[in-house]
C-alpha positions, -999 to 999 in steps of 0.1 A, spaced: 619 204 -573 611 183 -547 641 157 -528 647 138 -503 678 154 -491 660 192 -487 635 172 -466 642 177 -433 620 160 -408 610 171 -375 631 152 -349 600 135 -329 574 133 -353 596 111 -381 571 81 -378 542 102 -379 548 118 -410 557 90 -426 523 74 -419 515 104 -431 528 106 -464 516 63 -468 482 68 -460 467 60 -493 493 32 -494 475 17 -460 440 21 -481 452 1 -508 467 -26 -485 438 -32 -464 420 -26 -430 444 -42 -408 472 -12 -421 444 16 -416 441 3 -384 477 5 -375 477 40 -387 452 50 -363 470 33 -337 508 47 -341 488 78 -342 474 75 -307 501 65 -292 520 95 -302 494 118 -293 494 100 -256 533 104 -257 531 138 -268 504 149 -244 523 178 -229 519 195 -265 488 188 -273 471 201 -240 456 230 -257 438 211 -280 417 197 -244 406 233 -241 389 239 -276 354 231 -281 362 207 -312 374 183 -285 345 189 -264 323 186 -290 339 154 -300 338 145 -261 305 151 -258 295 125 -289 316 100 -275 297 102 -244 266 98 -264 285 63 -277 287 51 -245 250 58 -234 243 41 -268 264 12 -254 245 7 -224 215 7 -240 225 -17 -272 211 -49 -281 244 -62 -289 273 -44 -265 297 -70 -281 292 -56 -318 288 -21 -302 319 -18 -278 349 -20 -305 332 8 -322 338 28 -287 373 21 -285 378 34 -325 363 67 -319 386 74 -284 411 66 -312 400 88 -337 400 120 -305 435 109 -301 438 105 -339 428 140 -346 446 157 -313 482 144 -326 475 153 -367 465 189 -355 498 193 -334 517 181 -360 504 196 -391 498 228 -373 535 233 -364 549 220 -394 526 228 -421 551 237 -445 557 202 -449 519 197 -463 535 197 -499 558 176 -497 531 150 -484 507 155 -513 538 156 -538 536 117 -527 502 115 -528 501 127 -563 521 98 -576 504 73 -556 475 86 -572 488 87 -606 492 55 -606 462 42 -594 447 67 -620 468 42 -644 454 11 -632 419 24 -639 423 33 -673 441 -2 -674 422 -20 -660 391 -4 -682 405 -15 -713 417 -48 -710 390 -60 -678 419 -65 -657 447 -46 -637 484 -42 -639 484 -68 -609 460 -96 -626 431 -86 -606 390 -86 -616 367 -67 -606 335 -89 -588 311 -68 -603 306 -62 -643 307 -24 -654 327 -18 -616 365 -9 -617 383 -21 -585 420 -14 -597 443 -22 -568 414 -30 -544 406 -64 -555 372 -79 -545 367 -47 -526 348 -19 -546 356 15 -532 383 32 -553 358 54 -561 359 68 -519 396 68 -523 395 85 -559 369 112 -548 389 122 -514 424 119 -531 416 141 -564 409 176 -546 443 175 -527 459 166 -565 439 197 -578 449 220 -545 485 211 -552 489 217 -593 468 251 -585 495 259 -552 520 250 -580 513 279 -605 493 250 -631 476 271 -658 444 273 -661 437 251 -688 459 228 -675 438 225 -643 402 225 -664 420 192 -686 432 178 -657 400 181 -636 378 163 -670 403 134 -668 398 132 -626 360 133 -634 355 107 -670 379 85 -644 358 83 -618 326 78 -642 343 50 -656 348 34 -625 312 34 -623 305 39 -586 273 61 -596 272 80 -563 310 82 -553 309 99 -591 283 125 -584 298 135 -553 334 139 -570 316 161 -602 299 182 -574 333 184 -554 353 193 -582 327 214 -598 324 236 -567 363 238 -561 366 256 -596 342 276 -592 356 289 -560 390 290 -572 387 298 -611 384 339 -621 365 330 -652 333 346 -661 302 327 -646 289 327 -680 322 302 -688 320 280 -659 284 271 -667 291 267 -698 318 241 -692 296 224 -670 272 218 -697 295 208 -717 313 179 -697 273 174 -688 263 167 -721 299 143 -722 292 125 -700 254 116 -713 267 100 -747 297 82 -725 271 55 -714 264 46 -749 299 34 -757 301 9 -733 272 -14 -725 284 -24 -690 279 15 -685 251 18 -703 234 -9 -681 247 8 -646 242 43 -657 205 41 -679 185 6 -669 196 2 -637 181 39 -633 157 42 -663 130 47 -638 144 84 -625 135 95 -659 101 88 -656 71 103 -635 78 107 -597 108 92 -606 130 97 -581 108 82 -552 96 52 -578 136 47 -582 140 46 -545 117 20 -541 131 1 -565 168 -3 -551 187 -23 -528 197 7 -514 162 22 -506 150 -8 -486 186 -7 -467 178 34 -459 143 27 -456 147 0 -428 169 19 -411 142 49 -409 119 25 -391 144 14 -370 149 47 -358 113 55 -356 111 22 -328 142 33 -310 145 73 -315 165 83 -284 194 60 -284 192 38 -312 202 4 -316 237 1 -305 261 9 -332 269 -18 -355 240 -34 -352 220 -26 -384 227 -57 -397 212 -78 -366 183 -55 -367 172 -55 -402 165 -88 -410 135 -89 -384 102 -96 -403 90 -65 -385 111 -45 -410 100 -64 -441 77 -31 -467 61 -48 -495 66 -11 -507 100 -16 -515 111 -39 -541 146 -53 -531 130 -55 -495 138 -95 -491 170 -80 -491 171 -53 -467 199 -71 -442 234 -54 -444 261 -46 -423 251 -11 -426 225 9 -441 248 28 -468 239 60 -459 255 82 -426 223 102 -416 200 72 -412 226 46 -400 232 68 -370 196 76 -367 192 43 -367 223 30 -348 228 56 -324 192 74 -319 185 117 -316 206 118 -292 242 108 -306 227 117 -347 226 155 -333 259 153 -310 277 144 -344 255 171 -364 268 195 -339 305 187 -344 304 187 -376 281 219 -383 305 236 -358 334 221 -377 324 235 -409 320 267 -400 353 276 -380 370 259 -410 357 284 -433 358 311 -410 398 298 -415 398 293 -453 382 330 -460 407 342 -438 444 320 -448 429 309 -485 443 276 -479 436 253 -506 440 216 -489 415 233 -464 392 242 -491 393 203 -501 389 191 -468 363 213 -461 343 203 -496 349 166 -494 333 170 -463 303 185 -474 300 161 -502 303 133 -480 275 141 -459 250 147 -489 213 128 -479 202 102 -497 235 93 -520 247 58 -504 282 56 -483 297 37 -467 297 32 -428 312 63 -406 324 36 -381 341 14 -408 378 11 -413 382 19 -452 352 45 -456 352 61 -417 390 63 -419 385 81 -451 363 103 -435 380 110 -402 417 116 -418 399 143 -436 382 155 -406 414 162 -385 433 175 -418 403 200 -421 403 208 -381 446 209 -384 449 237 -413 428 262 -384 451 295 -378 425 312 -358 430 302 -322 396 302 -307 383 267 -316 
């Protein structure tokens, strides 16, 4: 059983775990405390330089190097260095960010349980709030979602528990498996994580949890194939009638995309959405500025030009964002060839060392980090921005977690 008093914390690295163990705390609260967290986190990295000296000689850090040098060509060349330059400074943060979570995790990695242990319950209860909030329109804290057939739970006006739900269920799953849960157990356990997150009705933060959790049990379960497709049908066929008990579902999961059901369907539905004419501006953007882009954050300065304006797309009068909700074409767009195949590289090189590590030290929380990367970067599905503070936070905690489980040395 896990307390407090068999905790012992490493000496130095007090503050950083407990950031550690808070994270999803700092989510819920807001940008300004997932900025804070970044920030503690670089300091201690430059305080503990001396220790993390081998991480300057692997080529994770000069891959990461070498795209933040691609940043800073991009900020010479960007139309607005203002919007560009704090963007800069985040990502020398995030290098520092992931230096100090690999020295610490990879000395100390017995201690990984005892973080998601707290994790779990944080995300209990937010799991709590959602079903609350689902039946009586509001949450245990009085607030509304802004958007009818959305769940925001603890967020507020802000609609991205589904990013936080998606990243936050696979460690849950890693640590009941680690934990001797049963089989069954786990397959109950994984339906609830995945009727939750329909419910909350973010359609593509949904599809990428189903796919995550899909592919983790089928990675991690012994059952027959046979069994694991057919359980897949199953919750398939589930979550089909699900829509017709709730019209607020009904409306975000059949009219709003009645047209993928029909003839070229796909491409027609495209063309249809908000999100299309935001991924479909940002494609022409790049195709005017391939090499370098437009300067990162600067999407939404760009895309209201009448230049960009496609009759072919319906919700094209409302192309203008602050981002083009999707990561390949907003840093096609934002950041040219150049820095879109610097990141590709890291990543791609990322990837495969981690699972190079997984195959080798079958470590669960790797295996999560390593899918809800994959998931993250599916083309097409809408995101959120890599260089924001909820969504990129999200995405770069997961990143040095992944790069921090790595036993083999030659990275």
């Amino acid at each position: 059983m896990f307390t407090f008093k068999n905790f012992h914390f490493p000496e130095q690295d007090k503050l950083i775990f407990f950031l550690i163990f808070f994270f999803p705390i700092a989510l819920i609260l807001g940008n300004f405390f997932v900025n804070i967290f970044y920030v503690f986190f670089a300091i201690s990295a430059i305080y503990h330089y001396k220790n993390i000296y081998n991480f300057f000689y692997s080529k994770i850090f000069y891959l990461l190097l070498l795209f933040l040098i691609c940043l800073i060509i991009n900020l010479i060349f960007s139309i607005n260095i203002t919007n560009s330059f704090p963007r800069l400074i985040k990502f020398i943060l995030i290098i520092l960010f992931v230096s100090e979570i690999q020295r610490v995790i990879f000395k100390n990695d017995y201690l990984i349980d005892k973080v998601v242990f707290i994790w779990n319950i944080i995300f209990f209860i937010v799991t709590a709030d959602i079903i609350f909030e689902l039946l009586f329109g509001f949450n245990t804290l009085g607030f509304r979602s802004p958007m009818p057939g959305r769940i925001s739970s603890f967020f507020g006006d802000e609609l991205v528990v589904g990013s936080f739900y998606h990243f936050f269920s696979l460690f849950i799953l890693a640590y009941l498996i680690k934990k001797k849960t049963s089989d069954s157990k786990i397959l109950i356990i994984s339906l609830i994580f995945i009727f939750v997150s329909f419910f909350i009705g973010e359609r593509a933060n949904f599809v990428r949890l189903f796919i995550s959790i899909l592919i983790f049990l089928f990675i991690i379960n012994n059952s027959s194939f046979l069994k694991k497709i057919s359980v897949t049908i199953l919750i398939l066929l589930s979550l089909s009638i699900m829509p017709l008990l709730n019209n607020d579902l009904k409306h975000r999961y059949y009219y709003q995309v009645k047209s993928l059901y029909s003839k070229n369907g796909f491409i027609k539905y495209f063309k249809e959405s908000q999100y299309g004419a935001h991924q479909a501006t940002a494609f022409e953007i790049f195709r005017k500025n391939i090499l370098v882009g437009i300067g990162v954050k600067n999407f939404r300065i760009e895309s209201k030009k009448d230049i960009y304006r496609n009759d072919e797309y319906k919700k094209t009068m409302y192309r203008q964002a602050t981002h083009p909700h999707q990561i390949h074409v907003e840093l096609l767009s934002e950041t040219g060839l150049l820095g879109y195949l610097s990141f590709l590289t890291l990543i791609i090189y990322s990837l495969y060392f981690s699972i190079l590590n997984y195959l080798k030290n079958k470590n669960l929380f790797q295996l999560s980090t390593i899918i809800f990367l994959i998931t993250s970067l599916i083309p097409v599905l809408p995101t959120g921005s890599i260089f924001s503070t909820f969504y990129g936070g999200i995405f770069w905690f997961n990143f040095g977690l992944m790069f921090s489980f790595n036993k083999l040395t030659k990275v």
